[in-house]
N, CA, C and O atoms as a Tripos MOL2 file, in Angstrom:
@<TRIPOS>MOLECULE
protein
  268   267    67     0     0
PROTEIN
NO_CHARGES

@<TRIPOS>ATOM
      1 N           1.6460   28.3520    7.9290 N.3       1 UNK1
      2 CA          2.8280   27.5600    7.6340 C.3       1 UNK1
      3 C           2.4570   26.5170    6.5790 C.2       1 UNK1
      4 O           1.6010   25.6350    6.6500 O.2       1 UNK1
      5 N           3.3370   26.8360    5.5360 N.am      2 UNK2
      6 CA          2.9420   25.1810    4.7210 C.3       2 UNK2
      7 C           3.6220   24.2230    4.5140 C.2       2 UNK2
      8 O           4.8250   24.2520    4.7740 O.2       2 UNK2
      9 N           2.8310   22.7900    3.8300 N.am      3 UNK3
     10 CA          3.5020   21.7860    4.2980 C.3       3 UNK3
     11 C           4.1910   21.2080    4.2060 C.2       3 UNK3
     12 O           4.2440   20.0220    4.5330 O.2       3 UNK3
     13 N           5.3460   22.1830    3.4820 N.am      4 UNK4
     14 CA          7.2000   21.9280    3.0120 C.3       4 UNK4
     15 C           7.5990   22.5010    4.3880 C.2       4 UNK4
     16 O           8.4710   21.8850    5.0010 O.2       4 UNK4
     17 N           6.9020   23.9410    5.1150 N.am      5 UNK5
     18 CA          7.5310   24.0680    5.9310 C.3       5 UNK5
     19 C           7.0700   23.1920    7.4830 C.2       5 UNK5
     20 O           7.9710   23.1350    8.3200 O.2       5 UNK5
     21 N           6.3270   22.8320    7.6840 N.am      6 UNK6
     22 CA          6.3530   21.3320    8.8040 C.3       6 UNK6
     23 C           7.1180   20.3000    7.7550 C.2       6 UNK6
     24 O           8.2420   20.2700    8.2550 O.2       6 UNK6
     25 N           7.1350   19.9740    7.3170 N.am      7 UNK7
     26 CA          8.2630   19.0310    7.0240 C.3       7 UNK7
     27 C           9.3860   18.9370    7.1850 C.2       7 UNK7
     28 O           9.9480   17.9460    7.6520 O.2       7 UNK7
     29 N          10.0160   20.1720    6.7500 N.am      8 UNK8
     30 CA         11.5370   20.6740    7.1590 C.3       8 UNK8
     31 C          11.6520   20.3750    8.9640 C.2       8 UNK8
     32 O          12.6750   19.9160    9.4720 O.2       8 UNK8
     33 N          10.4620   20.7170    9.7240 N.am      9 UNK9
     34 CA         10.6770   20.8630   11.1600 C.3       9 UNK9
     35 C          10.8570   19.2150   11.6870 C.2       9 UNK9
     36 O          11.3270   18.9960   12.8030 O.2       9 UNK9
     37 N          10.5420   18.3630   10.9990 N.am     10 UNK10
     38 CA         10.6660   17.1570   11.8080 C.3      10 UNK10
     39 C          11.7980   16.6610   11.6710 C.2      10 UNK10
     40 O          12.2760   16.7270   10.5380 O.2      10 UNK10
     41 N          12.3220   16.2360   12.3730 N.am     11 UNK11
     42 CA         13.5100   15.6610   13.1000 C.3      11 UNK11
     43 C          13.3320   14.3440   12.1500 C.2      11 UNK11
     44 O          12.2520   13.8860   11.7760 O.2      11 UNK11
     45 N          15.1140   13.6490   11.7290 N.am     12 UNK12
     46 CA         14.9900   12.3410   11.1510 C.3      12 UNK12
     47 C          14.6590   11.6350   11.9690 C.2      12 UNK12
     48 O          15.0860   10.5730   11.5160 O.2      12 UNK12
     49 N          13.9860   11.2910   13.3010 N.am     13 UNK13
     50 CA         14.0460   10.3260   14.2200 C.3      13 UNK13
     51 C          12.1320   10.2200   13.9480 C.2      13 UNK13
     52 O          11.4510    9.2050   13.8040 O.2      13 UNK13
     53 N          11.7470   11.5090   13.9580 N.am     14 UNK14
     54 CA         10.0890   11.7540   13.8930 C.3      14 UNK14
     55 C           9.4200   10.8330   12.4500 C.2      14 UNK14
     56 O           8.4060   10.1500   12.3060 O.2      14 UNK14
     57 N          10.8580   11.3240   11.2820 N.am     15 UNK15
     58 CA         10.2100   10.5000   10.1390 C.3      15 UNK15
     59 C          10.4610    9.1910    9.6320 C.2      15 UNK15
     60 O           9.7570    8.6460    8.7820 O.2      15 UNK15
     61 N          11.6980    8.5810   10.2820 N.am     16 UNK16
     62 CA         11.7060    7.2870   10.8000 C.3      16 UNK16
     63 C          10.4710    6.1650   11.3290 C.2      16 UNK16
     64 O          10.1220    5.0460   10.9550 O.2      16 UNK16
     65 N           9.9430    7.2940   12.6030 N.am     17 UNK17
     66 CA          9.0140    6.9370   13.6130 C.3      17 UNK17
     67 C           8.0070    6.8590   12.5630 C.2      17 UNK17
     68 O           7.6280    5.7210   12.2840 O.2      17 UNK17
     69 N           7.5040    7.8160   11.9350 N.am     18 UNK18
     70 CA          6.6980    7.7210   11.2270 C.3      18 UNK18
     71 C           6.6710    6.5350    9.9740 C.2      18 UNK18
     72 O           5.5750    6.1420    9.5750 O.2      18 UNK18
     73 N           7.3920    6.2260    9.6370 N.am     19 UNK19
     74 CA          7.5630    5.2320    8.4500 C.3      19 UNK19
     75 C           7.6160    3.8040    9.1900 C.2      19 UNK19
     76 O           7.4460    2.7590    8.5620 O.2      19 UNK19
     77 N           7.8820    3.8440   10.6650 N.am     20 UNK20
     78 CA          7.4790    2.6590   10.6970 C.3      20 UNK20
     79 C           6.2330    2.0080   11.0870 C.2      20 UNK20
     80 O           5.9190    0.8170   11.0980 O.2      20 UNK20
     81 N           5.6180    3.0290   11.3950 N.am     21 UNK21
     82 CA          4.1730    3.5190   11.9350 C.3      21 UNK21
     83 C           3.4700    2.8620   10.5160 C.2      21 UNK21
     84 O           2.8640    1.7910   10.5590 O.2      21 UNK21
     85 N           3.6520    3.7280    9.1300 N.am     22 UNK22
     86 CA          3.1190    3.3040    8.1240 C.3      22 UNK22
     87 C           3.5280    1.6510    7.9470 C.2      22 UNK22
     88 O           2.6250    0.8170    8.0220 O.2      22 UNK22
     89 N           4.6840    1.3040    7.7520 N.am     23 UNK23
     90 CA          4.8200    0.0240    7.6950 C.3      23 UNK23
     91 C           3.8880   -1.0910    8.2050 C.2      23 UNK23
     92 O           3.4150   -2.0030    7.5270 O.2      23 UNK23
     93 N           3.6740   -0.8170    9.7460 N.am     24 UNK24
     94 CA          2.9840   -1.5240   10.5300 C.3      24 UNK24
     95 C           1.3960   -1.5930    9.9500 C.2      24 UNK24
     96 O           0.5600   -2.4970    9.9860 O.2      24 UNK24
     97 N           1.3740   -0.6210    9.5580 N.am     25 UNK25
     98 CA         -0.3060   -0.3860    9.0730 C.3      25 UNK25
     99 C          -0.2840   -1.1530    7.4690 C.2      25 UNK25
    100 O          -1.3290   -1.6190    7.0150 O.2      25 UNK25
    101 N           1.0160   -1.2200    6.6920 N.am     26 UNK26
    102 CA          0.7070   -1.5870    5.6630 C.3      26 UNK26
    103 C           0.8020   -3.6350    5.9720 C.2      26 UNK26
    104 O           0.2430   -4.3510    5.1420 O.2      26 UNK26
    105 N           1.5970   -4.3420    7.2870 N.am     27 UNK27
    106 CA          1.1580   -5.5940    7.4950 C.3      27 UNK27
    107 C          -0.3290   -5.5440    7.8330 C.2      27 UNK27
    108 O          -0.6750   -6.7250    7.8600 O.2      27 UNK27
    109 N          -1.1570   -4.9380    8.0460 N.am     28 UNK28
    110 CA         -2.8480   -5.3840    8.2860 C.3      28 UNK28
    111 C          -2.8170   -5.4270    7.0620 C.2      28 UNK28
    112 O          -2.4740   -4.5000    6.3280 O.2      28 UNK28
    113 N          -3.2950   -6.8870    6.6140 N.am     29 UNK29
    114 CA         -3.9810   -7.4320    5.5780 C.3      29 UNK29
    115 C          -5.1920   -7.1910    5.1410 C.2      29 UNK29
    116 O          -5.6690   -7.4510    4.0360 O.2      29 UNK29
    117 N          -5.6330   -6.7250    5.9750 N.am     30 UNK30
    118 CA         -7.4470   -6.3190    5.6270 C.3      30 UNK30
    119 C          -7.4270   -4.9760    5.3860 C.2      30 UNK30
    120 O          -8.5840   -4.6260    5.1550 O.2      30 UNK30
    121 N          -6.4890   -3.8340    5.3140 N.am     31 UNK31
    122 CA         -6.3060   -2.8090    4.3880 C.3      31 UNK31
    123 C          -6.5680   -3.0020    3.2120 C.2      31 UNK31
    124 O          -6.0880   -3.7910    2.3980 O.2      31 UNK31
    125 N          -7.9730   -1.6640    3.0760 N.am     32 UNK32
    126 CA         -8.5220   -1.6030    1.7560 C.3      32 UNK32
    127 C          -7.1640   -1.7130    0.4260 C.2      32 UNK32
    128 O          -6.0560   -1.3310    0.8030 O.2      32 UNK32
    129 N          -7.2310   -2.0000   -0.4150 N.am     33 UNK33
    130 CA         -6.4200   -1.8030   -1.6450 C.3      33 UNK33
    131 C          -5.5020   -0.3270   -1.2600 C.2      33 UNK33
    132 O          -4.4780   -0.0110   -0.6540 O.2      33 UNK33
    133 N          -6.8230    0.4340   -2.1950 N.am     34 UNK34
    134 CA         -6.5410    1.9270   -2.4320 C.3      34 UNK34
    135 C          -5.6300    2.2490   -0.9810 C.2      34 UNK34
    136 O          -4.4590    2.6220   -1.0560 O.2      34 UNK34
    137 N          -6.1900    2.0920    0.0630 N.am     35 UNK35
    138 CA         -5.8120    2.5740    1.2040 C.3      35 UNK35
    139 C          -4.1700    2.4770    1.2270 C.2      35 UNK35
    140 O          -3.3150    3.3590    1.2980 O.2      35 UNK35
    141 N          -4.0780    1.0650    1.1380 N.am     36 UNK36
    142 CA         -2.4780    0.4310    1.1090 C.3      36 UNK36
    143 C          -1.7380    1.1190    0.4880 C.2      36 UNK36
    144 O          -0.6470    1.3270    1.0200 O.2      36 UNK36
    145 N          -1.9850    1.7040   -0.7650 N.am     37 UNK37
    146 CA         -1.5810    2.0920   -1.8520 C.3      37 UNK37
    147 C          -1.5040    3.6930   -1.4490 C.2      37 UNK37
    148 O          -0.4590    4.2440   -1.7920 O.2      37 UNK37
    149 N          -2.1070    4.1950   -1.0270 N.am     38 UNK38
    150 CA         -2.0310    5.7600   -0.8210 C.3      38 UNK38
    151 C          -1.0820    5.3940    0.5700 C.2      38 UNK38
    152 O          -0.2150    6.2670    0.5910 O.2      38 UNK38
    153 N          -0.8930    4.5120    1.6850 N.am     39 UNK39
    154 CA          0.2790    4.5100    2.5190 C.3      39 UNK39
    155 C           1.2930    4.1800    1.9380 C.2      39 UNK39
    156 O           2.2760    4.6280    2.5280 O.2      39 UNK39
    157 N           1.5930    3.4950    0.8840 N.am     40 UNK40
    158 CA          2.6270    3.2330    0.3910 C.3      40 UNK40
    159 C           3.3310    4.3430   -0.2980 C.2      40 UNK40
    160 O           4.5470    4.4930   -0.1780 O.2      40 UNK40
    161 N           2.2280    5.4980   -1.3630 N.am     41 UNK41
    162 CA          2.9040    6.5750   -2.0140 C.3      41 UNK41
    163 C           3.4780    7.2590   -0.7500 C.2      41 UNK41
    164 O           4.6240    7.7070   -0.7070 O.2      41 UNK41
    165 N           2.3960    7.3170    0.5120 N.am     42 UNK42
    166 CA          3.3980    8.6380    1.5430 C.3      42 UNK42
    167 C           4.3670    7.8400    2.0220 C.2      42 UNK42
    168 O           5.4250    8.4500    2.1770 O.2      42 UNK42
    169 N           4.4020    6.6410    2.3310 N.am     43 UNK43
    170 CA          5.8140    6.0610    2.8070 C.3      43 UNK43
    171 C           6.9950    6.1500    1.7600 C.2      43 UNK43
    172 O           8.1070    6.3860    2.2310 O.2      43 UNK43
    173 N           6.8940    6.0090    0.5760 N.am     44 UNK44
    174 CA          8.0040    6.3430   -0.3580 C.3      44 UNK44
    175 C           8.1410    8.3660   -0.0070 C.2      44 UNK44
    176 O           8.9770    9.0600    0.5710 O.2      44 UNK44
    177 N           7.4020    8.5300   -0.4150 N.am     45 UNK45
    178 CA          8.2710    9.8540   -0.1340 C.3      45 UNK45
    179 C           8.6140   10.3900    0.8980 C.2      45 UNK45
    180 O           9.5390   11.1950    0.7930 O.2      45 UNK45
    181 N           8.0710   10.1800    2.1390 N.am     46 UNK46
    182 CA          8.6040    9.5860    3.4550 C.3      46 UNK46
    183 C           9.7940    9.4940    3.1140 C.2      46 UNK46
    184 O          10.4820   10.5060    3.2500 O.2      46 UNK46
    185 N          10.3960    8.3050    2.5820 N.am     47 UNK47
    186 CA         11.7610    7.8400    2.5490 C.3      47 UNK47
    187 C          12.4500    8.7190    2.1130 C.2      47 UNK47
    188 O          13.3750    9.1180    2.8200 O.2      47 UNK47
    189 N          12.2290    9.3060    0.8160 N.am     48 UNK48
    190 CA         13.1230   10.1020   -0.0130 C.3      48 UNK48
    191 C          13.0790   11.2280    0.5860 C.2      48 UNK48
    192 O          13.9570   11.9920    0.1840 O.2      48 UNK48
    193 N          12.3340   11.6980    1.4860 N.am     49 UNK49
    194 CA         13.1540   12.9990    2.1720 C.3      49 UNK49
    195 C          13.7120   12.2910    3.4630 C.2      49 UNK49
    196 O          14.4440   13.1120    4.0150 O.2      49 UNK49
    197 N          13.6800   11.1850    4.1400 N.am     50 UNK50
    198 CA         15.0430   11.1130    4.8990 C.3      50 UNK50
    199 C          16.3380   10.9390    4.3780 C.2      50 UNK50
    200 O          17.4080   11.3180    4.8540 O.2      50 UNK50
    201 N          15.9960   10.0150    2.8340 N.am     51 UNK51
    202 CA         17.0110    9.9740    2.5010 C.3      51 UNK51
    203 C          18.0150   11.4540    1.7420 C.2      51 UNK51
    204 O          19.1890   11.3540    1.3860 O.2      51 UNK51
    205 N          17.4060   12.3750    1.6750 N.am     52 UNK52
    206 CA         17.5580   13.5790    1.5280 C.3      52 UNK52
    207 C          18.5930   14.1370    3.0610 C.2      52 UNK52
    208 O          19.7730   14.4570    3.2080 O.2      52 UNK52
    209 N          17.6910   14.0530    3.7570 N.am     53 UNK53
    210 CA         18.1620   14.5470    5.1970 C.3      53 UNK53
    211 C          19.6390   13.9710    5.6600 C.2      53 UNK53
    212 O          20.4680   14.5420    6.3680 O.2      53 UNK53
    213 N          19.7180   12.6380    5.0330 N.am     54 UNK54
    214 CA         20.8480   11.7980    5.8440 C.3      54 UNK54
    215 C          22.1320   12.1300    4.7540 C.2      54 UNK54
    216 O          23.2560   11.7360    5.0660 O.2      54 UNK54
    217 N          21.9450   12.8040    3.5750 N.am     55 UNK55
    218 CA         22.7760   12.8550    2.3400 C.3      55 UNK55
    219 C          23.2790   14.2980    3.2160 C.2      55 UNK55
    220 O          24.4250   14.4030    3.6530 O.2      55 UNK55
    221 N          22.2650   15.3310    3.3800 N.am     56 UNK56
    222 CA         22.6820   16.8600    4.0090 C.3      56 UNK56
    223 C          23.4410   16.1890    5.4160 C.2      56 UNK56
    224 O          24.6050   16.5890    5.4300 O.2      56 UNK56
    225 N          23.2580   15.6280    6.1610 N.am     57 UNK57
    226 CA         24.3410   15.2190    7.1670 C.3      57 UNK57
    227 C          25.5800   14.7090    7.0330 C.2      57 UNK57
    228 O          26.6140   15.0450    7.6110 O.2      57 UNK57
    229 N          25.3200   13.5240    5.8920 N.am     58 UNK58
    230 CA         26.7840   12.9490    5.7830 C.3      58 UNK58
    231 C          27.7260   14.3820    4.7600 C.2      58 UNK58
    232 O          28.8940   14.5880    5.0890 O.2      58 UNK58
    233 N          27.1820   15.1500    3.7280 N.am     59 UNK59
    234 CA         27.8360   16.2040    3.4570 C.3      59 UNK59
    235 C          28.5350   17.2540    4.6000 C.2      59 UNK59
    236 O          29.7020   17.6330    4.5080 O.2      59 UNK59
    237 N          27.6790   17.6260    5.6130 N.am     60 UNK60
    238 CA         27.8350   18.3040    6.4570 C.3      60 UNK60
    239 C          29.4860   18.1440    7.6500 C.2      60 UNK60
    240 O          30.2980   18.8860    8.2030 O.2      60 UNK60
    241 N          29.1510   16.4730    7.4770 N.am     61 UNK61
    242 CA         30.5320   15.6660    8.0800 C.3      61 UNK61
    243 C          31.7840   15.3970    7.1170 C.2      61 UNK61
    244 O          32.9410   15.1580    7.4650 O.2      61 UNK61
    245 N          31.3040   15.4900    5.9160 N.am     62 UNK62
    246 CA         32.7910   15.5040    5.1810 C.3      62 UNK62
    247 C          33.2200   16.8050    5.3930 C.2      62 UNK62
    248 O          34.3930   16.8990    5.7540 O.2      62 UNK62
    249 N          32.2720   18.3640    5.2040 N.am     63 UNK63
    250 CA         33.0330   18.9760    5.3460 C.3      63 UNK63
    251 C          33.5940   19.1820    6.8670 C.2      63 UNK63
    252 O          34.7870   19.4750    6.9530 O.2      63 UNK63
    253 N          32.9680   19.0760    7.8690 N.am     64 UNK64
    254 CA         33.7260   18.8390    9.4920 C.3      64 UNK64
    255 C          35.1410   18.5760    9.2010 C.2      64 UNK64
    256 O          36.0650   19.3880    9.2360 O.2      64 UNK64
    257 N          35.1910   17.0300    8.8410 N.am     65 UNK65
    258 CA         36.1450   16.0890    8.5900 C.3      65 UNK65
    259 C          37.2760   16.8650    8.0210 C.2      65 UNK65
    260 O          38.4400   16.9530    8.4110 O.2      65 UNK65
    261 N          36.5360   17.5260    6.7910 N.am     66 UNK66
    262 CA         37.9990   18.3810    5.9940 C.3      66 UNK66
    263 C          39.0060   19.3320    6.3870 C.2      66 UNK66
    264 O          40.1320   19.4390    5.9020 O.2      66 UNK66
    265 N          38.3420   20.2120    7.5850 N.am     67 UNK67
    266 CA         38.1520   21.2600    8.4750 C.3      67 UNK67
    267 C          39.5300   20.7060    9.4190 C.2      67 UNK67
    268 O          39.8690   21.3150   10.4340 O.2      67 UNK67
@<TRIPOS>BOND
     1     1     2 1
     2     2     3 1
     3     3     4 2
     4     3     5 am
     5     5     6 1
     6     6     7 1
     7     7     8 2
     8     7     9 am
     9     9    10 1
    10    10    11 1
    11    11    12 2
    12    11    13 am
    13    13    14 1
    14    14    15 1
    15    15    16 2
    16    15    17 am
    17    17    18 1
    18    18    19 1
    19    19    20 2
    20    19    21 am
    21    21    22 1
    22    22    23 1
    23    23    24 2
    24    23    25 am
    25    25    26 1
    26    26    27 1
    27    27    28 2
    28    27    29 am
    29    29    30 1
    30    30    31 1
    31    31    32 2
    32    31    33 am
    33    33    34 1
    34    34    35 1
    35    35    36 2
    36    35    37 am
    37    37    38 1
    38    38    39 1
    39    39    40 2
    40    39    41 am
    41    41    42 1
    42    42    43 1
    43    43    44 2
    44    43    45 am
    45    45    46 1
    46    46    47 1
    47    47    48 2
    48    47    49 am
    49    49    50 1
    50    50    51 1
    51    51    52 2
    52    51    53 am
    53    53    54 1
    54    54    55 1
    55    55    56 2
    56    55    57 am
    57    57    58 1
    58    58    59 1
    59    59    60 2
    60    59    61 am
    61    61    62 1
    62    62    63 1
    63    63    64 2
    64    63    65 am
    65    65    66 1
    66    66    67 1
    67    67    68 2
    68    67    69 am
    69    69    70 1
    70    70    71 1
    71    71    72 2
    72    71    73 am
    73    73    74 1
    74    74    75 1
    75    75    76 2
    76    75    77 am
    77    77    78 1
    78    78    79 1
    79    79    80 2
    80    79    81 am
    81    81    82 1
    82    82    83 1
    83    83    84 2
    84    83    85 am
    85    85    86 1
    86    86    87 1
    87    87    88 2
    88    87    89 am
    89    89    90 1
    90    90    91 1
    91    91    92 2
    92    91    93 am
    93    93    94 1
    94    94    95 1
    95    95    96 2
    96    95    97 am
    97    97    98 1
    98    98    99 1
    99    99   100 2
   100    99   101 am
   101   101   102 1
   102   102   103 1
   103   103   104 2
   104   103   105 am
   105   105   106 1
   106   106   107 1
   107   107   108 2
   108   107   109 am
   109   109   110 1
   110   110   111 1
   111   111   112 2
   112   111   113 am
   113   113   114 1
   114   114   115 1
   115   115   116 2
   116   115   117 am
   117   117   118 1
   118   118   119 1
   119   119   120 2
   120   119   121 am
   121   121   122 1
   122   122   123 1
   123   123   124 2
   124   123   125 am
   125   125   126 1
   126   126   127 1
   127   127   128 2
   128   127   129 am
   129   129   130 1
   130   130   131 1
   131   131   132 2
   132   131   133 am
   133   133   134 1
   134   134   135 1
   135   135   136 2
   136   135   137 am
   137   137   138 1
   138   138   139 1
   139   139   140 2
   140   139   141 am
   141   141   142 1
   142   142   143 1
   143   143   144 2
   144   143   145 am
   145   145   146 1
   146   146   147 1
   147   147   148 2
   148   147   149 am
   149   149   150 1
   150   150   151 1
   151   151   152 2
   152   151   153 am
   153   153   154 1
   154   154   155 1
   155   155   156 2
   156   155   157 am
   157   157   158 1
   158   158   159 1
   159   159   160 2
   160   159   161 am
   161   161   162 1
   162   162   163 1
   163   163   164 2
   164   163   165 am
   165   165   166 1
   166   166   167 1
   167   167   168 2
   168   167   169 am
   169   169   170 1
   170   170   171 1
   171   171   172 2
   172   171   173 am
   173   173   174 1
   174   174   175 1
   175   175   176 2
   176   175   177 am
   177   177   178 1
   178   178   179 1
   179   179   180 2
   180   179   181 am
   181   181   182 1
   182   182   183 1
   183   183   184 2
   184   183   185 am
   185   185   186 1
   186   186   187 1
   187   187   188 2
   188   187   189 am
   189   189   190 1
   190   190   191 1
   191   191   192 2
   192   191   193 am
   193   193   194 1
   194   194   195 1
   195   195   196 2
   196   195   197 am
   197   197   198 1
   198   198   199 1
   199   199   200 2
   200   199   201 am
   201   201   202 1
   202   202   203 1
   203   203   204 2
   204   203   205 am
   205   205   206 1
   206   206   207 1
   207   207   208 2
   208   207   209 am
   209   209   210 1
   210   210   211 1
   211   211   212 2
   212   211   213 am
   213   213   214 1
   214   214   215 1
   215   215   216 2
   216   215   217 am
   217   217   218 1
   218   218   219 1
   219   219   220 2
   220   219   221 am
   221   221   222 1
   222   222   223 1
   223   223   224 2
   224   223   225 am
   225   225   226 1
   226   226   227 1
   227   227   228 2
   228   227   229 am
   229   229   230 1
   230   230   231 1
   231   231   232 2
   232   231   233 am
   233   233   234 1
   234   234   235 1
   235   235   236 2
   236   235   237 am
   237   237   238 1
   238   238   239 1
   239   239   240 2
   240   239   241 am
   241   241   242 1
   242   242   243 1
   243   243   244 2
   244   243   245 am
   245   245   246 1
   246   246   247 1
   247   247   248 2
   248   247   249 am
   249   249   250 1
   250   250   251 1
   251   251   252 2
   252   251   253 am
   253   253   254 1
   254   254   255 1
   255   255   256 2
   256   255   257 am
   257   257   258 1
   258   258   259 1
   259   259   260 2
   260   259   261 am
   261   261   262 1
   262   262   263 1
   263   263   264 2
   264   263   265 am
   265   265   266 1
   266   266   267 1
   267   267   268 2
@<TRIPOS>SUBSTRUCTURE
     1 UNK1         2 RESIDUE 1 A UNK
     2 UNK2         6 RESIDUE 1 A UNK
     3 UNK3        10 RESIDUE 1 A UNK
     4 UNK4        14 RESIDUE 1 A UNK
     5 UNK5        18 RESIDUE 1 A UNK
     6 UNK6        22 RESIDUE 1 A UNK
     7 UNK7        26 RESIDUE 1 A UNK
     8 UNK8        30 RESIDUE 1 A UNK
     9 UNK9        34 RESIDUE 1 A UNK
    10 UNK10       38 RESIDUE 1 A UNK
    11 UNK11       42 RESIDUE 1 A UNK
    12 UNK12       46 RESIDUE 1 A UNK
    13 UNK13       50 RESIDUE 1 A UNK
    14 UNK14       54 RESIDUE 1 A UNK
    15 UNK15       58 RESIDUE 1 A UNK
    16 UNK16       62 RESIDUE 1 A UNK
    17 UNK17       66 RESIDUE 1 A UNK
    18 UNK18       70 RESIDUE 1 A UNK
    19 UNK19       74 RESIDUE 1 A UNK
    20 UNK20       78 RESIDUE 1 A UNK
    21 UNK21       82 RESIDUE 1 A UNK
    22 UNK22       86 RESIDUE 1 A UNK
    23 UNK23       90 RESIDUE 1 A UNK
    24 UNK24       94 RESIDUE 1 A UNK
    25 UNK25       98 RESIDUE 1 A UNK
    26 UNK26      102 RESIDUE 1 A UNK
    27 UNK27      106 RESIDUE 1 A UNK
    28 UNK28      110 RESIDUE 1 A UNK
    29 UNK29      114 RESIDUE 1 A UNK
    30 UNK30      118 RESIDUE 1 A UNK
    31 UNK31      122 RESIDUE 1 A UNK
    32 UNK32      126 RESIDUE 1 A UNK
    33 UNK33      130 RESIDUE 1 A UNK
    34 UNK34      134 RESIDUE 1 A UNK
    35 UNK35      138 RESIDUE 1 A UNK
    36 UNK36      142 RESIDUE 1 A UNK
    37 UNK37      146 RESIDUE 1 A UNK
    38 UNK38      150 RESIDUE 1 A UNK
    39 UNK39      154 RESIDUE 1 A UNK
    40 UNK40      158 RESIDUE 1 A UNK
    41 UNK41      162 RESIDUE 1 A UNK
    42 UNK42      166 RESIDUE 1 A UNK
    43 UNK43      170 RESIDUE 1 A UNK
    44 UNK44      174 RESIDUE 1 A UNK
    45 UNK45      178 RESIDUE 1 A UNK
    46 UNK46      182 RESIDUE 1 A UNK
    47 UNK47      186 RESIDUE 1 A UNK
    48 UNK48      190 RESIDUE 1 A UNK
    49 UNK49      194 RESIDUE 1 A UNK
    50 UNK50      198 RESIDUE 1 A UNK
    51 UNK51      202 RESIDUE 1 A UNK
    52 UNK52      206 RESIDUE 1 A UNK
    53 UNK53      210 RESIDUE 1 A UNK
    54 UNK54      214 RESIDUE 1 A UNK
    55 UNK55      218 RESIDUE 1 A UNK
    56 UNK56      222 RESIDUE 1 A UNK
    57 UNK57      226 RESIDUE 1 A UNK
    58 UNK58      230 RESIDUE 1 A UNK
    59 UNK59      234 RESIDUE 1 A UNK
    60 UNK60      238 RESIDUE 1 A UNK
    61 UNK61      242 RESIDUE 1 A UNK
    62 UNK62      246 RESIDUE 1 A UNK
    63 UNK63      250 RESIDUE 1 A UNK
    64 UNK64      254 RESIDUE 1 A UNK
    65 UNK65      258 RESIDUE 1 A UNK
    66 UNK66      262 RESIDUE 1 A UNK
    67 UNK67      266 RESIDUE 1 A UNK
């Protein structure tokens, strides 16, 4: 399996969970630089596929809605 396809499998609640997980790790101040910085690139794209996910839902409900 690759790792577009575990991605697709997590639930928006899992990558939520997960981003705040990173968050928390990016308040320790004593995080190396680099380190911070490589949580920060996966937390942005983190984001942009929930925010992906939540765009395919609210589409999904206009068309409901239209229905």
């Amino acid at each position: 399996m690759s790792e577009k396809e575990k991605d697709k499998k997590r639930t928006l609640e899992e990558m939520f969970s997960e981003l705040e997980a990173i968050t928390v790790e990016l308040e320790n101040q004593e995080l190396p630089l680099e380190e911070a910085f490589a949580k920060y690139r996966t937390g942005m794209e983190l984001l942009k596929e929930c925010n992906a996910a939540v765009d395919t839902v609210e589409k999904e409900l206009q068309i409901l809605e239209e229905a």
